[in-house]
C-alpha positions as CSV (number, residue, x, y, z in Angstrom):
1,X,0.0,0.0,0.0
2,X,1.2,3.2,-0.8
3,X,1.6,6.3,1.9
4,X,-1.6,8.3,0.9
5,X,-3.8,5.1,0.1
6,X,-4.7,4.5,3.8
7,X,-5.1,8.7,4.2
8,X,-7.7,8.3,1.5
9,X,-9.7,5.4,3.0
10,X,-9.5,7.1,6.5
11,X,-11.0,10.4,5.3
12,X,-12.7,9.6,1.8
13,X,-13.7,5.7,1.6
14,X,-16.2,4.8,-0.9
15,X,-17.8,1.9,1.5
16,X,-17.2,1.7,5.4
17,X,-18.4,-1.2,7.6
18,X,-19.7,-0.7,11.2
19,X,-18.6,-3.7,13.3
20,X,-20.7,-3.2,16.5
21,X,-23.9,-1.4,14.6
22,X,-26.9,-1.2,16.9
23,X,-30.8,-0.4,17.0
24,X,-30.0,1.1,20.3
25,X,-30.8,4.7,20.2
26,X,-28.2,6.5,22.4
27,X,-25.1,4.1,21.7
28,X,-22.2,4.9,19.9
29,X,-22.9,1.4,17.5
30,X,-26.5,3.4,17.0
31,X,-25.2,7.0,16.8
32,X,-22.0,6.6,14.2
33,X,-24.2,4.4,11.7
34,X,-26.9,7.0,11.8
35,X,-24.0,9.6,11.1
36,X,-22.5,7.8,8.1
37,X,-25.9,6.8,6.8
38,X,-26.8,10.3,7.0
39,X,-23.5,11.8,5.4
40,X,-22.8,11.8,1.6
41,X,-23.4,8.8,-1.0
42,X,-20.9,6.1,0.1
43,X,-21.5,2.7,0.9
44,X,-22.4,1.5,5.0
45,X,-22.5,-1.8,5.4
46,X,-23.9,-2.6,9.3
47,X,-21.8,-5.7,11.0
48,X,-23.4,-7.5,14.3
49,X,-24.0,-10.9,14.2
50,X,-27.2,-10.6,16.7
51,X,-29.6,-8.5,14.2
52,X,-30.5,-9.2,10.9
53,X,-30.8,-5.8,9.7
54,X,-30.0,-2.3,11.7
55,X,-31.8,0.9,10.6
56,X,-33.2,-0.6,7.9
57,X,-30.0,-1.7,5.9
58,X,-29.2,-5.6,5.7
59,X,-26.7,-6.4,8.7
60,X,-24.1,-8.9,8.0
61,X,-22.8,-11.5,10.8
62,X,-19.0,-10.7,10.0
63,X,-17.1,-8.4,8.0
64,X,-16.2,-11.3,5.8
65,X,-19.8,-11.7,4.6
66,X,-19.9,-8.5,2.9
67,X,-19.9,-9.2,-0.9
68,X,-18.1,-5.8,-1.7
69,X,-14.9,-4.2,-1.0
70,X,-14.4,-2.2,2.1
71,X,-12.3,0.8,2.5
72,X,-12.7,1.0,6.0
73,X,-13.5,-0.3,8.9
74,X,-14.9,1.3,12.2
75,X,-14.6,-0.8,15.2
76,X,-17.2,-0.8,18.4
77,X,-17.4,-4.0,19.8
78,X,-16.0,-4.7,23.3
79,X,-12.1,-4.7,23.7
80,X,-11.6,-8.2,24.0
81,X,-13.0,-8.8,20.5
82,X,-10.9,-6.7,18.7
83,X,-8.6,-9.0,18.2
84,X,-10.2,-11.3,16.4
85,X,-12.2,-8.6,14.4
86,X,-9.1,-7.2,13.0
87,X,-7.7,-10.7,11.6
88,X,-11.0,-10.8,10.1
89,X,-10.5,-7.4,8.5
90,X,-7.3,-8.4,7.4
91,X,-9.1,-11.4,6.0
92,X,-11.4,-9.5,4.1
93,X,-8.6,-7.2,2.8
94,X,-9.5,-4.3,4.7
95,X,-6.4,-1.6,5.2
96,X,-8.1,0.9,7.5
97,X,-9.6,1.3,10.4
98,X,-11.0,2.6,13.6
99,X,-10.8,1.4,16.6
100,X,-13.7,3.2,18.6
101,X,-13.4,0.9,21.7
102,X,-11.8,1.3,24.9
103,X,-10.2,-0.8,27.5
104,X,-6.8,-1.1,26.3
105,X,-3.7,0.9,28.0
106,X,-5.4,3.4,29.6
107,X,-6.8,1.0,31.6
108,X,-3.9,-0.5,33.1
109,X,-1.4,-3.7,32.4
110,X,-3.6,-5.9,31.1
111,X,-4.8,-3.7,28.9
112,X,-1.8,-3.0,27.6
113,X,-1.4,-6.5,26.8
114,X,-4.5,-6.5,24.3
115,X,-3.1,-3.1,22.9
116,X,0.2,-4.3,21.7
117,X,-1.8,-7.9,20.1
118,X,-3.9,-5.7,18.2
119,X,-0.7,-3.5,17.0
120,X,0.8,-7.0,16.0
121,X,-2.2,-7.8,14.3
122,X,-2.3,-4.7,11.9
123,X,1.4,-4.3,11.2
124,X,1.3,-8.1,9.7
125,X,-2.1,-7.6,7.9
126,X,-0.4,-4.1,6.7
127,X,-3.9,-2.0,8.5
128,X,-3.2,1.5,9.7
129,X,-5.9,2.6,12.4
130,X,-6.6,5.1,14.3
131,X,-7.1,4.4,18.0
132,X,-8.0,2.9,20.2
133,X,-9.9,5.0,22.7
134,X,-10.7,7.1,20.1
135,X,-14.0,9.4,19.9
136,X,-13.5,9.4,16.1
137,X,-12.5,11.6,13.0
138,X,-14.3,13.4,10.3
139,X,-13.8,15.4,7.0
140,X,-16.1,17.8,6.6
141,X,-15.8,18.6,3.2
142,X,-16.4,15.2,2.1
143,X,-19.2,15.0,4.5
144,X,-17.8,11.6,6.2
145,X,-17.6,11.6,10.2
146,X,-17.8,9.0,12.6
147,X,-18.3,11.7,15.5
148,X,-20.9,9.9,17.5
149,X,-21.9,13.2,19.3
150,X,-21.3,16.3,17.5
151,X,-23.8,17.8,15.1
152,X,-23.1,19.1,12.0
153,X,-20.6,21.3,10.8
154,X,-20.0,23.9,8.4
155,X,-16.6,23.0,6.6
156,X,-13.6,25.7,6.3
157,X,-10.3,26.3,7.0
158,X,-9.3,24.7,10.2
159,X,-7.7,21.1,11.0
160,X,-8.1,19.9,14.3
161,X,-6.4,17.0,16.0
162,X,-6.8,16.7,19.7
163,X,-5.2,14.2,22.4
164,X,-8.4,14.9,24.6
165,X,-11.1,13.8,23.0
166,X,-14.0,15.9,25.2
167,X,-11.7,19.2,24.8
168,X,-11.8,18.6,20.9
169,X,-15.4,18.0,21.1
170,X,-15.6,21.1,22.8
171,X,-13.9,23.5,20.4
172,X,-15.6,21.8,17.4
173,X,-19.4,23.2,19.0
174,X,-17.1,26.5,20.0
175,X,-15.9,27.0,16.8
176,X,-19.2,26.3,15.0
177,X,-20.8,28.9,17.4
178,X,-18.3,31.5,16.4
179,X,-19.0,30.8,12.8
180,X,-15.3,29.0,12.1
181,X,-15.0,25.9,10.0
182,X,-13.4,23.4,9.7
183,X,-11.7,20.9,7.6
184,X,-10.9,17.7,9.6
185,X,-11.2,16.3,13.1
186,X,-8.7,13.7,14.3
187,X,-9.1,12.4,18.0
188,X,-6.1,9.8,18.1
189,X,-7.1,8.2,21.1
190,X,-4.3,5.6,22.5
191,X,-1.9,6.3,19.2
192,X,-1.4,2.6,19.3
193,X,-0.4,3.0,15.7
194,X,-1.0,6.3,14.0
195,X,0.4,9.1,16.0
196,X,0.3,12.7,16.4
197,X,3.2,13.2,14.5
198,X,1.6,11.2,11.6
199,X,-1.4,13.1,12.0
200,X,0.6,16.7,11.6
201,X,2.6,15.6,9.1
202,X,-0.9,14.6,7.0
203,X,-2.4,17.8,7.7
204,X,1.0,19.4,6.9
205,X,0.3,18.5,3.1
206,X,-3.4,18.6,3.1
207,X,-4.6,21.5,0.8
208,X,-8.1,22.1,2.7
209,X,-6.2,22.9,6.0
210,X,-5.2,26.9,6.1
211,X,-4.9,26.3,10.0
212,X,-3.8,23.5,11.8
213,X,-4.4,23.5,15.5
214,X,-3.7,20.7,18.0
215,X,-4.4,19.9,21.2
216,X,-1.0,18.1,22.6
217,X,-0.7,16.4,25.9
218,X,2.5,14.6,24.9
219,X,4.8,13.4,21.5
């Protein structure tokens, strides 16, 4: 894979599957489907093996049972599957991804553990991902976001990565209320693969970002 391929499928994919999709008003399975369903032309394809459809669209038991291509793939399931969801990814030829869940190192030793086995994972099936503990990411000027709680927003100028994922959420609604726009949102969660560095250097060469501003607790 080349160095912009995974960019593109982060920020611009054509299909996206929701592993974790829910019926469940109020969850964040529920409220990211809605937001991609809701959000441009591109293909969502809703993964959970215990429903047989999920706001109206055909559900599939695994990733693998999708008959199409997937760009990407978003991730909320509970941290102990993750695993095991991203060798099927991997499986299905998926080379991006979100990983949505938490209960990895910031919870302590043991979840540290399952961190660095999902690392492993990716870096032999070649996946980059953001997270995980992430609140997730958007482009607003291709109209994709997997921001579970933020309303729309107007595009414009300014990039935004944050390593607090409440703070970012927090200038996004104060920035829309002062009438600035923006181009992308990045919450990087963990950094268990991509980093902020990544993330900078991305936004560094990214045409739609005038202003980059970041939110850095540590490098």
């Amino acid at each position: 894979m080349d160095n912009n391929s995974h960019w593109h499928n982060l920020f611009d994919p054509e299909s996206v599957a929701v592993i974790g999709a829910s019926n469940t008003s109020g969850t964040w399975g529920f409220n990211i489907i809605w937001r991609l369903l809701n959000s441009g032309s591109r293909r969502v394809y809703p993964v959970n093996p215990s429903a047989t459809e999920v706001m109206g669209r055909k559900a599939y038991n695994r990733i693998t049972d999708i008959p199409d291509p997937v760009d990407l793939a978003v991730i909320v399931v509970r941290a102990a599957q993750v695993p095991e969801i991203l060798r099927e990814c991997i499986q299905k030829g998926v080379k991006a991804a979100e990983v949505i869940s938490g209960g990895f190192a910031e919870t302590g030793e043991s979840g540290a553990e399952l961190e660095a086995e999902i690392i492993s994972i990716a870096r032999q099936g070649g996946i980059r991902f953001i997270g995980p503990n992430t609140m997730g990411h958007a482009d607003f000027r291709s109209n994709f976001s997997t921001l579970a709680w933020t309303p729309e927003l107007n595009p414009g100028p300014v990039a935004l990565v944050t390593q607090s994922g409440n703070l970012g959420n927090r200038i996004l609604l104060s920035g829309a209320n002062l009438d600035i726009g923006f181009s992308k949102f990045i919450s990087p969660g963990n950094e268990a693969d991509l980093h902020m560095e990544d993330y900078l250097e991305f936004l560094g060469q990214d045409e739609n970002a005038g202003i980059i501003a970041g939110y850095i607790e540590g490098l």
